[in-house]
N, C-alpha and C positions, 0 to 999 in steps of 0.2 A: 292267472298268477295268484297267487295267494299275499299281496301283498308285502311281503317281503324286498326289500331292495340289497342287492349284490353290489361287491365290489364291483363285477362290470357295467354295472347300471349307471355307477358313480362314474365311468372314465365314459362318457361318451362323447358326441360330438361340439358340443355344448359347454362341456368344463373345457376342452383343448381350445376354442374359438376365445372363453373367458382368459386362460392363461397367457396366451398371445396375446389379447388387448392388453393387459397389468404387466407384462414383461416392455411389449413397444413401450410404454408411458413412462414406465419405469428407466430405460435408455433415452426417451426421449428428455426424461429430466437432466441425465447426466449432460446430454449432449449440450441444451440449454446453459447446463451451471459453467459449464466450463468456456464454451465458448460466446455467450452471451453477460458474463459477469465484467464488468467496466472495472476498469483499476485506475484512479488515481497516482500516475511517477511525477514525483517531485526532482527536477533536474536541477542540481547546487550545484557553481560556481565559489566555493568558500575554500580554506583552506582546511585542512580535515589531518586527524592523527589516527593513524591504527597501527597498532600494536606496536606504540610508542616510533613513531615513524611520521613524522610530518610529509601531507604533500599539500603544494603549494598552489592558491588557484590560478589559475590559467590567465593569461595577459588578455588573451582574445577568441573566443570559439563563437564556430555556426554549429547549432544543433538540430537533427530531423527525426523524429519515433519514426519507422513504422513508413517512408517515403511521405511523411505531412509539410507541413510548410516548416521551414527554416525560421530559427530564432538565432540570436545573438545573444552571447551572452560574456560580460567585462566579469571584474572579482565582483564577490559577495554577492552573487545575481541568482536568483531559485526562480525558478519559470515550472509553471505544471502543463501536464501532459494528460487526455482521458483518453485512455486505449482498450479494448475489450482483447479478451484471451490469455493468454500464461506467458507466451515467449512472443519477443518482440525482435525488434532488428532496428541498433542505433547507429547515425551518420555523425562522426565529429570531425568536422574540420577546424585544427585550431592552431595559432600560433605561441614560439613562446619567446624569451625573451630579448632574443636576438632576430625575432622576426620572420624567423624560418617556420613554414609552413607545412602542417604534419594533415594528413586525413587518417581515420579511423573506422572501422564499418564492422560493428560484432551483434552477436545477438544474445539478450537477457532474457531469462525469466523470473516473471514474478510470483512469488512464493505464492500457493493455494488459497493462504485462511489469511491473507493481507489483501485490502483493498487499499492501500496509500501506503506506497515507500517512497522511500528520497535515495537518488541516484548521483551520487559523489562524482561530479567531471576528473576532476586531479587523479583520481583510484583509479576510475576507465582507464583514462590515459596511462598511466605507472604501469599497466598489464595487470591488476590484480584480479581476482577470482569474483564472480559476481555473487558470491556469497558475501564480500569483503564492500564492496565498494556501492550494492544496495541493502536497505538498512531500512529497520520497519518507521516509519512516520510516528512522533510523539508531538505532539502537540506543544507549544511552549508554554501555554500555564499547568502542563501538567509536569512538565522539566520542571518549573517553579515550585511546583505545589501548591499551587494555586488552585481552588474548589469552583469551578465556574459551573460545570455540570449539576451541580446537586447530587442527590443520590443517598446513600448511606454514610459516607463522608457528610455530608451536609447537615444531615440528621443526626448524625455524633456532635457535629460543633454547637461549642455555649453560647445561647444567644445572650449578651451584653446586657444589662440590666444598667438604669442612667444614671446608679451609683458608681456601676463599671466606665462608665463611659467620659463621665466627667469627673470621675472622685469625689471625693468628703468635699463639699458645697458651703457645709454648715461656716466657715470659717468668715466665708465671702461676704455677710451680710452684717 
């Protein structure tokens, strides 16, 4: 040969063996993210509004993700849930206020790029859309505005100097 190397030189059996390894690992990631990624469902018992529509929480419910063990849950009760994969399958048995006993059996999924939503009982129950009745997790100081994280927010805020802090002093002595 004259040194020279050909496009057929370049497809041999070598690049096909290389392709096949970065394509498997390449799927083997997908397979990983989606079915190894863990989500955080926060289950609330509260009483919740959407789209100016009050529903009311629940007298009395058992709840189970996924066939796991049963919780209970009265009003204003949030219990968490850690589940791995996208679509789940929930059990509600719950009464309401005349005591009559209802069971419930649907299945959710949890959005892609959410690792913590909160799952409204009241909403499940009313029939609503599980686009409606799970809802991305906020933290409650950050409902507040509250700075707990640091960050760039942190770094914006004035740090209080101890004439800020106690005032004009001169007066006091």
């Amino acid at each position: 040969m004259n040194g020279k190397k050909t496009i057929k030189d370049f497809f041999n059996l070598s690049f096909y063996v290389r392709l096949a390894v970065i394509l498997l690992v390449i799927i083997l990631a997908v397979f990983l993210y989606h079915y190894g990624k863990q989500h955080t469902v926060y289950i609330d018992n509260r009483t919740i509004e959407i789209d100016g529509v009050s529903y009311k929480a629940l007298e009395w419910a058992e709840v189970s993700v996924d066939g796991g063990d049963a919780s209970e849950y009265s009003p204003r009760t949030r219990r968490e849930a850690t589940v791995q994969r996208q679509k789940h399958t929930i059990h509600v048995v719950y009464e309401d206020e005349d005591f009559n006993q209802f069971e419930i059996e649907t299945e959710f999924t949890v959005p892609l790029n959410e690792t913590q939503v909160v799952l409204s009982l009241p909403a499940l129950v009313a029939g609503l859309d599980d686009s409606q009745y799970i809802t991305q997790f906020i933290p409650m100081a950050q409902q507040l505005g509250i700075n707990v994280g640091g960050g760039a927010a942190a770094a914006a805020e004035e740090i209080p100097t101890e004439e800020d802090m106690f005032g004009d002093m001169t007066a006091d002595f």
